[in-house]
N, C-alpha and C positions, 0 to 999 in steps of 0.2 A: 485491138491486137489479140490474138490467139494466144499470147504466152504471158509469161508472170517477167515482171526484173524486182530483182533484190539488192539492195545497196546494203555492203555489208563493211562501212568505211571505217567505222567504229570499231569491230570486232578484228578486222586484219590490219587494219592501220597501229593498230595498239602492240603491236609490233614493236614500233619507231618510240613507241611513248610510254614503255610499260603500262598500257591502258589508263592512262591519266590523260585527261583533254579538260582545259580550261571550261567557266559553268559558262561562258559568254560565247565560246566555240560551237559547244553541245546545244545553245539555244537557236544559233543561227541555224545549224543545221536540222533541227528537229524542225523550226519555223520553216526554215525554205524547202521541206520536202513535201510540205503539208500542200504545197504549191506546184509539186510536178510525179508526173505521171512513173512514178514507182511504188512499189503492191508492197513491197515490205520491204524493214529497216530491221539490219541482224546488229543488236546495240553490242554484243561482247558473249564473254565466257558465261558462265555458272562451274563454277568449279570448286573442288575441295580442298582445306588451307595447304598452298604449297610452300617449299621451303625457304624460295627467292620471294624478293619484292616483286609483287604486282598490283596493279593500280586498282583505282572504282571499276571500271570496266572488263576485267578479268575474271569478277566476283557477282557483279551487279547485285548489289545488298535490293534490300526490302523497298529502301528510300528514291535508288535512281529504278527501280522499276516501274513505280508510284510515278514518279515525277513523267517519266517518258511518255508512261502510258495515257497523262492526265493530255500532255503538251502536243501528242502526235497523233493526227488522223490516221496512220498508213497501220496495217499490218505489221506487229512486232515477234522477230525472232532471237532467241540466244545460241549456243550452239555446247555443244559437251565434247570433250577428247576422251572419245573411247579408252584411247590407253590410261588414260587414270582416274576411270571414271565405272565401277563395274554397277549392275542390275541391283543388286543391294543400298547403291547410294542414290539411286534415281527420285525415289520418294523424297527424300531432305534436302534433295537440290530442286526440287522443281515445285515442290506445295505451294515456297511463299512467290511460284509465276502464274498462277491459277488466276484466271481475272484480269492478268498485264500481258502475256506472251503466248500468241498463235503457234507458233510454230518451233519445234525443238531438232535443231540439227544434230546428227553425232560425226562427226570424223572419226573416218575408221580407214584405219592399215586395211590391206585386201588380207595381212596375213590373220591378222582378229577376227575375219567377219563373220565366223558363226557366234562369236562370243559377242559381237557386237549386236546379232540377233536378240540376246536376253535382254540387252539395256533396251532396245527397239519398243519389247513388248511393255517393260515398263512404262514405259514414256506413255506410249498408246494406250494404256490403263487409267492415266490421268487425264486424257482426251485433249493432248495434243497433235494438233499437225505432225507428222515425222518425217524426216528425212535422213536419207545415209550420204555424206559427204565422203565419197571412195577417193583416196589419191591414187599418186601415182598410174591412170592412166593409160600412161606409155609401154608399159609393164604388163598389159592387163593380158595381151594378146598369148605369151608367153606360159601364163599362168592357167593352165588347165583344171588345178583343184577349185582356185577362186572362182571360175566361170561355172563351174561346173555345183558352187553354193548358192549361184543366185538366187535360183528361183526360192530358194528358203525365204528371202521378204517380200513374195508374194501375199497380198491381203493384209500386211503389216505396214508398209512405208505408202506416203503418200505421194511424195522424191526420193529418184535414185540417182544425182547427182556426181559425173564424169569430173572428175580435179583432175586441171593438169597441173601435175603438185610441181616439176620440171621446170613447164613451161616453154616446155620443145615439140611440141607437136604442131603438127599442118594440116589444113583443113579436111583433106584425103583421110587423114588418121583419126579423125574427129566423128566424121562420116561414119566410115568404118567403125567406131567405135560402139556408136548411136545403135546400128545397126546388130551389132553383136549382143546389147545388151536389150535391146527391145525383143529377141529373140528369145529373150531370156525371163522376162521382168512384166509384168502387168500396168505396173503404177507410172505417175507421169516423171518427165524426165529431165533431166538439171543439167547445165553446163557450168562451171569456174573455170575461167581459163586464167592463165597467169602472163606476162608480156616480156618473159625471157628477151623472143627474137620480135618482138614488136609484131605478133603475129595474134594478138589477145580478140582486137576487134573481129578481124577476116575468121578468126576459128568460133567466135559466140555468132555471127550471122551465118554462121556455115551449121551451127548446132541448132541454130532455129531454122533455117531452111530445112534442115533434115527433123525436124518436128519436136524440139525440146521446148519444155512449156515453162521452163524459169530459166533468169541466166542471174548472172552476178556481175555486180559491178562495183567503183568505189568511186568515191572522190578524188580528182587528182592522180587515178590507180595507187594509191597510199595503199601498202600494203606488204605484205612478209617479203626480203628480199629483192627481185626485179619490181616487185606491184602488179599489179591485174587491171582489166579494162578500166581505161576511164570512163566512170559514167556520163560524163557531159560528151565524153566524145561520142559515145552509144544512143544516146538521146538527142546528139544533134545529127547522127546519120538516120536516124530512125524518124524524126522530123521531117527530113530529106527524103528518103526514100518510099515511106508511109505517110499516114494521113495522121498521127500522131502529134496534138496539140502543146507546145510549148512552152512554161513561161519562162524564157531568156532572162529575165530581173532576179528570179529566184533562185535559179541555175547560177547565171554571175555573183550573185552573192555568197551561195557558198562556196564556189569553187576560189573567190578571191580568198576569204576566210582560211581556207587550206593550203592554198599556194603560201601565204606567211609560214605555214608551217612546215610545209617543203622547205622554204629558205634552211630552215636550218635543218634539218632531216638529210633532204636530197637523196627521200628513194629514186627509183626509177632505173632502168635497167643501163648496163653501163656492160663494160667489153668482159669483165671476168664471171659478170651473168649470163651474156649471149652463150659462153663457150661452156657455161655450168647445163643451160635449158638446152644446147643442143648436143651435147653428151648426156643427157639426163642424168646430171650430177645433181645429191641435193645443194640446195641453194642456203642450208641453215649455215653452215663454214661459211659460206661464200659472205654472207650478211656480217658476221662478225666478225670478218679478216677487213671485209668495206669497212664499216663502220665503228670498232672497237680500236683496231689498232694501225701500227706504221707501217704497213703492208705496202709494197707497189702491187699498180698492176700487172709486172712482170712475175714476180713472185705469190701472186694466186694464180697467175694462169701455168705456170709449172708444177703448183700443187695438185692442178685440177687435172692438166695431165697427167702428173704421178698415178691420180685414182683411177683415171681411164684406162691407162695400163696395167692396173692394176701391181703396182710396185711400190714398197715402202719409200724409198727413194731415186732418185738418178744419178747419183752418183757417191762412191764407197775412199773414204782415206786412210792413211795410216792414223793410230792414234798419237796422240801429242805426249812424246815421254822427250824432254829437253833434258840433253846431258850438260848443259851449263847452266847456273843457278845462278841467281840475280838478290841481293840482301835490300834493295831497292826496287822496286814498279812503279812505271810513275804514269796512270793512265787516264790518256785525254779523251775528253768527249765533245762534244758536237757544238756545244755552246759558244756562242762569243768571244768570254774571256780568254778562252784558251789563245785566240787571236789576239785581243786587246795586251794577254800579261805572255807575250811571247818570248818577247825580247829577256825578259828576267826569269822565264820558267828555262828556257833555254843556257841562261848562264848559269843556272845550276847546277843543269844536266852535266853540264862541260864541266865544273868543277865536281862534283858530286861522285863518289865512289860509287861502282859496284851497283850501274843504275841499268835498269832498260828503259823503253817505252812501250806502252800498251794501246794503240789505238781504238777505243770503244768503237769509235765513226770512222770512217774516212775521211770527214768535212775539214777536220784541219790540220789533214797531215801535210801540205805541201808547206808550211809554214815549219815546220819542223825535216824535212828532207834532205837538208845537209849538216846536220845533228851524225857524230860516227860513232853512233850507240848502236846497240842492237836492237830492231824493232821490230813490234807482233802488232797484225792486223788481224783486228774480227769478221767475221764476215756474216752477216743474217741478213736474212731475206735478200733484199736485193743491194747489200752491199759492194758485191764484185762489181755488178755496173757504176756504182759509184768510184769503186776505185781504179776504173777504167778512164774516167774524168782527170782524175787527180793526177795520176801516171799513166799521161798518153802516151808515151811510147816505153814504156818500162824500163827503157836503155840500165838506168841506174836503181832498177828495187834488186835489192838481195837481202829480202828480208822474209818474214815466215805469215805465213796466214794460219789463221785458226777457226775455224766451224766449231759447233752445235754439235753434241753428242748425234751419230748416226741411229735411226732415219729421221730426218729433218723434215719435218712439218710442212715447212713449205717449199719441200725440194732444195735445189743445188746449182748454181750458177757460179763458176770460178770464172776470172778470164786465163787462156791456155798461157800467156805468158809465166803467170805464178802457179802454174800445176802442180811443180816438182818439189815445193815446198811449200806445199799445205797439207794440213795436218788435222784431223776432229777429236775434239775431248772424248775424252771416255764417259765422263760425267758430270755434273754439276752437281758437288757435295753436298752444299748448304741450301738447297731447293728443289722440291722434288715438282713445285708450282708453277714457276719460269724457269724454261732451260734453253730458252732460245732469242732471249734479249742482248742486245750489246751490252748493258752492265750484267749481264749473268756470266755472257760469255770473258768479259774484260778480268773480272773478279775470280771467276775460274781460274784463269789465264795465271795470274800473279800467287795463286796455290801452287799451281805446278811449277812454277819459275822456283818455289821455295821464298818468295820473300818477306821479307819480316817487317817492311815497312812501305805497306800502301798509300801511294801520295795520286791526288786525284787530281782534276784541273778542268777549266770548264764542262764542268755540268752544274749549269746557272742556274737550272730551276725553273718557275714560271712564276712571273703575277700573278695572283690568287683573281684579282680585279680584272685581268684579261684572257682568265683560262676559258680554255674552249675545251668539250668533254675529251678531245683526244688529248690533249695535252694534258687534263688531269687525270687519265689514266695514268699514260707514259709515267707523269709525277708520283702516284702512287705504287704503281709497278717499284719504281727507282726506291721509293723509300724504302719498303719492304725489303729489298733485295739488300739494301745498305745493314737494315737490323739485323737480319735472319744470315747476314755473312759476321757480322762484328761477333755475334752469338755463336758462331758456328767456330770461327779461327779468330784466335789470342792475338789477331797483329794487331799494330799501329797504322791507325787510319786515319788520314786528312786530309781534309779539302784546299789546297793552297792557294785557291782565287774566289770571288765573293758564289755564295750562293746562295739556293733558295730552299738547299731540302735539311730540314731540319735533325734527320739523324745521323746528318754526317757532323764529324768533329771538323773546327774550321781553325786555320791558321795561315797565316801570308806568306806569298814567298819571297817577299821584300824580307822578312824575317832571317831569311836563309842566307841573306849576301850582304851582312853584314861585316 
């Protein structure tokens, strides 16, 4: 083959893993590449201490450089983030790679890149390989000043590598692309494509036909947000089409290795990616609405609209100033018990002065719907759909909705039935951190009602033995929000059905009907 591939599984995968991968992982794959036809393996960062956790592979100490280097026939690369990474620091990050690592990437914004030229020279000083990883791409076309710096790493880079950092481009723009910047640029020439619209493979055969002499790829495509070419699938087109020898045992062994670890990850591009890579929206929101939290896919793909349009939100409410006041709140949440203890949270209501309800969720109000209290629904994210479920025909709500201080994060979906009475906080007092939770929102809610005694009700908690990372978010989100309110307002707060978070005060409401 005329061109170089770089499997860089490790360093974009760490993504999913905060750069931490098990030592029986890292051996299969150093082993099985030692066995198939790719020029170099980009193991992770080199970077300077940041202030989040990140793993072995962010930092790659002295030890896993050693080890890699001892373990791996292929060509080894790390890569630097321009942005926090200046020409000053290039010596202390790179001496102890002297001896272990070929090739030193920089990621660079098009808007840095004469500043990215000084880290360039450094690197080249130590007598590394260099290359400039450009994103954004898509962009490039637009940008007169950046085309207009290229030829500044003329005689300095050894790759000038096209990122579709999006991951919305089509093979036409690829082309194009190649073309503009060979115009431009002396040194040879790089493609990363990303697999937004499953377009990863068609645009890296489209960048070597048009004469790029490395491409990138991963295992599994693991990697930031949608993921990027799968290398097994590049290597078994490239088998196919070329004369490009094989080994399928080595191949199958790593790819099984990382497919466990998809299991629980589940990159790979999915519907609020397609619509991010082809509005080239960044995909960094996109990954942490996926993966951190209770997002639907409806309510990223109206965020992602909002951006398109460039509009804080879609839609504008009156704020929530309630002229009647409530010395009771009594707000449910999504949990079970709210179900299982209804029948008794219910005869309380009924006997209970001076009470409303606060629905955190939707999920159990139809259980409580012929209750003649006055009720407030919250609504985030894609709660309206939900309480489109619950109340299919509206006939009988006459009750209030409540939103998320305006502009909402992830956009605005009401159903038109409850238009006329919905309402958005002005604020959320007690957190300046979550403001767009259903206990942010529930908890706000019974501020403004005035009342002096918060009674909660299914919000069970989790199994600590069967949490899964999103539910120990949500868990932890809940606690905090429970401390940082108790701290904030002097009320009486309890939990009147069993639960699991520990900073709520707890009492039964068997207690109450006696």
């Amino acid at each position: 083959m005329n061109f170089k591939i770089l499997d860089c599984t490790l360093r974009d995968g760490g993504y999913y893993t905060q750069w931490d991968f098990e030592e029986n992982l890292i051996e299969n794959y150093i082993n099985s590449f030692n066995y198939l036809p790719v020029d170099y393996l980009e193991i992770g960062y080199r970077s300077k201490p940041m202030k989040d956790y990140h793993g072995e592979y962010f930092y790659c100490p002295t030890y896993i450089l050693e080890r890699v280097r001892r373990d791996s026939g292929k060509k080894l690369a790390i890569i630097l983030n321009e942005k926090d990474v200046r020409a000053h620091d290039v010596e202390n990050l790179l001496i102890p790679c002297n001896g272990h690592i070929d090739l030193v990437r920089i990621a660079v914004d098009p808007s840095n890149f004469e500043r990215a030229l000084g880290v360039a020279e450094e690197v080249k000083k130590l007598g590394f390989e260099v290359s400039f990883n450009v994103m954004y791409m898509s962009k490039w076309k637009e940008n007169k000043e950046f085309l207009n710096h290229l030829s500044g790493s003329n005689g300095l880079l050894d790759f000038f590598y096209l990122v579709d950092s999006y991951g919305g481009v089509y093979p036409a723009d690829v082309k194009e692309t190649i073309e503009m910047v060979k115009e431009r640029v002396n040194c040879k020439i790089g493609f990363h494509g990303h697999n937004n619209l499953e377009l990863a493979l068609i645009n890296t055969l489209t960048a070597i036909d048009c004469g790029a002499d490395i491409v990138d790829a991963t295992i599994t495509g693991m990697g930031r947000g949608a993921g990027n070419l799968k290398t097994e699938l590049l290597l078994t087109a490239l088998n196919t089409k070329t004369d490009l020898a094989l080994n399928f045992d080595a191949l199958s062994n790593v790819v099984t290795a990382f497919e466990n670890l998809r299991e629980e990850h589940n990159w790979g591009t999915n519907l609020p990616y397609m619509v991010s890579g082809a509005n080239s929206l960044p995909q960094k929101n996109v990954m942490e609405w996926v993966t951190q939290r209770f997002y639907s896919f409806n309510s990223i793909i109206r965020a992602l609209q909002n951006q398109r349009q460039g509009v804080q939100d879609n839609q504008h409410f009156p704020t929530f100033k309630p002229e009647r006041k409530f010395k009771q709140a009594l707000i449910i949440g999504g949990g079970p018990n709210a179900i299982k203890h209804s029948t008794a949270i219910k005869e309380y209501v009924r006997k209970g002065e001076d009470i409303c309800i606060i629905h955190a969720s939707s999920k159990n109000a139809k259980a409580y719907r012929d209750l003649n209290v006055e009720q407030f629904f919250c609504l985030v994210g894609s709660e309206g759909h939900r309480l489109e479920k619950v109340f299919d025909d509206f006939g009988d709500f006459t009750w209030v909705c409540v939103l998320p201080p305006f502009p909402r994060k992830m956009g605005t979906y009401i159903p038109k039935a409850v238009n006329e009475e919905t309402y958005e906080l002005e604020q959320i007092d007690f957190s300046d951190k979550l403001t767009d939770t259903h206990t942010a929102l529930a908890l706000q809610t019974s501020v403004e009602l005035a009342s002096e005694r918060v009674l909660i009700a299914g919000y069970d908690g989790y199994q600590e033995s069967t949490l899964t990372q999103l539910e120990r978010n949500l868990s932890e989100e809940n606690e905090y929000l429970f401390k940082v309110f108790s701290e904030a307002h002097q009320l009486e707060i309890a939990c009147i059905t069993p639960t699991n978070y520990k900073s709520l005060p707890v009492t039964s409401v068997y207690s109450f009907l006696l």
